[in-house]
N, C-alpha and C positions, 0 to 999 in steps of 0.2 A: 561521291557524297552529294547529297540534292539537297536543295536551299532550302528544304525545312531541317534539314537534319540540323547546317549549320543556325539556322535562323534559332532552333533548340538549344542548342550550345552556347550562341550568345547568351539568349536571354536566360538562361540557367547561372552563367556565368556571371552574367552582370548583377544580378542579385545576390550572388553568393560574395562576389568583391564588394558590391554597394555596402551589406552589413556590416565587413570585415572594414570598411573604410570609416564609419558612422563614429565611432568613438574616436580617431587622429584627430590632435588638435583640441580637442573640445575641453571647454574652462568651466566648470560649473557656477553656478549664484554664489556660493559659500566659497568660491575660490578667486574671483573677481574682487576689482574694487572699487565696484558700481554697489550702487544699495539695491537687496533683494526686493524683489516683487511682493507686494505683502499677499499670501493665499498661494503659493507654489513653493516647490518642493525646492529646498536647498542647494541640490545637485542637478537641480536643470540647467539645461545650457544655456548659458548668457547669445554666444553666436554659433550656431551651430552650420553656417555655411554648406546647405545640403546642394547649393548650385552647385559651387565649388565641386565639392565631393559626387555629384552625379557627373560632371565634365570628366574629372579625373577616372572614376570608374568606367566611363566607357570608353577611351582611350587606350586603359590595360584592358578592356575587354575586344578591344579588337585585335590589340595584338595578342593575346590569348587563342583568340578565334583563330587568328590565320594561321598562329604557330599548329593549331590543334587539325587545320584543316590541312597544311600541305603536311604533316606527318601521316596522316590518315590517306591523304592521297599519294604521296610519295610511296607506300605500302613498307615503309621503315617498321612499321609496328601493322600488323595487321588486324585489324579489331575484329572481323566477322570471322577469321581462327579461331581469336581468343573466346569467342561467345559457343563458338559450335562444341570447342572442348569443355566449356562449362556444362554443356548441355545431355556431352553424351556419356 
């Protein structure tokens, strides 16, 4: 597997967890009990901690990655089989 392949997988990955992470946690205006912002929407996030949630996202993303990379290389699952028999 060659470091774009994996470089692909990360960054495929970590967007696809970053979104799935975006809503954990989050308190909206109308559910806080700070006073809303006057001129925004009721259900925006008071603190929406996107550091937080990008540290944490790329942390499962790496171990993600590695798990995704020594199964790929260990040839437990063979991916360029599985593509040739889609194909033929």
């Amino acid at each position: 597997m060659s470091i774009v392949n994996i470089l692909m997988v990360f960054f495929i990955s970590w967007w696809m967890i970053f979104f799935t992470m975006l809503p954990v946690g989050v308190k909206g205006q109308h559910e806080s009990d700070e006073d809303m912002v006057k001129g925004t929407d009721p259900g925006a996030p008071v603190k929406p901690e996107l550091l937080k949630k990008a540290i944490r996202t790329t942390i499962i993303t790496v171990v993600f990655t590695a798990v995704f990379w020594g199964v790929a290389e260990s040839g437990w699952i063979d991916f360029r089989l599985m593509s040739e028999k889609a194909y033929s």
